[in-house]
C-alpha positions in Angstrom: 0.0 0.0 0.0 1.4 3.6 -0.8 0.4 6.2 1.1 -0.9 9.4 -1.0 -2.3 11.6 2.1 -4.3 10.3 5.2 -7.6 9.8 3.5 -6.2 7.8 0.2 -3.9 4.8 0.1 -2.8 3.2 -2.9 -2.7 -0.6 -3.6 0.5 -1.7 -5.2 -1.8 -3.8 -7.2 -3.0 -0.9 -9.3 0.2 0.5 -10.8 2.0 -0.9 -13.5 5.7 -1.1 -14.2 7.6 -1.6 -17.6 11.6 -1.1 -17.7 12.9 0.3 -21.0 16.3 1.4 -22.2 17.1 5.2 -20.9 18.7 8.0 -23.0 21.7 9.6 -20.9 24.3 8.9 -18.4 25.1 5.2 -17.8 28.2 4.7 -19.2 29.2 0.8 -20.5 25.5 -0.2 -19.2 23.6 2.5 -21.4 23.0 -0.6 -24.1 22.8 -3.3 -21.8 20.6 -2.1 -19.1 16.8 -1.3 -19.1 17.3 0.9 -16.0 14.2 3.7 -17.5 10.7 3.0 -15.7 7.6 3.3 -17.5 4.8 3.9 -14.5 1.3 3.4 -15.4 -1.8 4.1 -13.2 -5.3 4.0 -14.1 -7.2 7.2 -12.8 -10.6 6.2 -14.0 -10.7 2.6 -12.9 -9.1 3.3 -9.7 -11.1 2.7 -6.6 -8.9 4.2 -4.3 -9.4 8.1 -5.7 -13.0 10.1 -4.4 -14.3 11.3 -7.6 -13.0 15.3 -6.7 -9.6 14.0 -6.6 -10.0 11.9 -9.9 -11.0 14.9 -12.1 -8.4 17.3 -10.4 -6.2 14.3 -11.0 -7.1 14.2 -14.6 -6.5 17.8 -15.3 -3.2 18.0 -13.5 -1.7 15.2 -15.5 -2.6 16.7 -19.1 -0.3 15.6 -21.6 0.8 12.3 -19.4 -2.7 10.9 -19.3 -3.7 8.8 -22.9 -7.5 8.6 -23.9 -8.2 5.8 -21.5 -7.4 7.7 -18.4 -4.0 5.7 -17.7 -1.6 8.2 -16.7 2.0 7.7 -17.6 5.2 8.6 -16.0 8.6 8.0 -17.1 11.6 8.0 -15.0 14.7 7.7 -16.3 16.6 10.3 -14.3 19.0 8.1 -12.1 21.3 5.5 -13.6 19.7 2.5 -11.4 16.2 0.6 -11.8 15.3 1.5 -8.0 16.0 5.0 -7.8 13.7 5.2 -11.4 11.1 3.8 -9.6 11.1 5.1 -6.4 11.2 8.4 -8.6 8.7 7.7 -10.7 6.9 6.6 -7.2 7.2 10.3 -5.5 6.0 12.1 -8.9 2.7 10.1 -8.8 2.3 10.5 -5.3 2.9 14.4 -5.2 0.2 14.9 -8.3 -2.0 12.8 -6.2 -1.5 15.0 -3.5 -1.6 18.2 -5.4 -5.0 16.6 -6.7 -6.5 16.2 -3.1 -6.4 19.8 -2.2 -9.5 21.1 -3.5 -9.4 24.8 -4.8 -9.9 27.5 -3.0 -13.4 29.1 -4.1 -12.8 32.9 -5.5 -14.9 35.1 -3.2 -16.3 38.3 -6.0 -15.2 41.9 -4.9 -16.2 45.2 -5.5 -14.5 48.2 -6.3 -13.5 50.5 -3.6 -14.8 54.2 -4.3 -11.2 55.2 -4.8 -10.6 53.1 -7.4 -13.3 54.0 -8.8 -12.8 57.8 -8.8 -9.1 57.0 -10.0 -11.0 55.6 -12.7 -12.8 58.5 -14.0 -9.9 60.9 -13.3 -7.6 59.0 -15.7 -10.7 58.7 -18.5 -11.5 62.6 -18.1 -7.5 63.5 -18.6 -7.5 60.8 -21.6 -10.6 62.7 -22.7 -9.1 66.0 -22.9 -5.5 64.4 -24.4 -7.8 63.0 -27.2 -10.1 66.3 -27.8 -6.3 68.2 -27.8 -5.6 65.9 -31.0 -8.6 67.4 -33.1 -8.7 69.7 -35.6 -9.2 73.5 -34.4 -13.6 74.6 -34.9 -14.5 70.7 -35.1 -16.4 71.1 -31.7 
């Protein structure tokens, strides 16, 4: 089980890992070695995400989630096969956690009479700018 926050725990069971060949660093073992992780996890089919957390989820991942809702991530930042996937561990567990805090609502505001008058100040001197640029007896 991986723990995402206190209200949402993962089951090892739901992710899915594939090791390909990384680009990079690695030396001799760049051609020998599948060291890269390939971590897939399916948002829509998952049963432990509240459905909030699922959409938030879905929009967060953009580009890394395919058609089906199975969000990809690949790690291929370390030169060994455990740090990729502990890597590729922490980056689904932070969006998931990004994706549990729900937005704050935006609270509408009014104009404060000062604003207001700076307003029309800065219109009336634009105003007299812009009648400045006619043509003398065109009033």
């Amino acid at each position: 089980m991986i723990r995402a926050t206190h209200s949402i725990t993962i089951d090892e069971s739901e992710l899915e890992e594939s090791f390909v060949r990384a680009s990079g660093p690695g030396g001799q073992n760049v051609n020998k070695l599948s060291t890269a992780v390939q971590l897939r996890f399916d948002v829509r089919r998952s049963p432990s995400l509240p459905e909030p957390v699922r959409q938030r989820l879905e929009r967060l991942a953009g580009r890394r989630l395919s058609r089906d809702g199975v969000l990809l991530i690949m790690a291929a930042r370390f030169r060994t096969q455990e740090r990729n996937r502990a890597d590729a561990r922490e980056r689904l567990i932070e969006l998931i956690r990004r994706a549990a805090v729900p937005p704050t609502p935006r609270r509408p505001t009014r104009p404060t009479r000062a604003s207001k008058l700076r307003r029309a100040e800065a219109k009336k001197r634009r105003s007299v700018v812009k009648r400045g640029r006619s043509r003398p007896g065109d009033d």
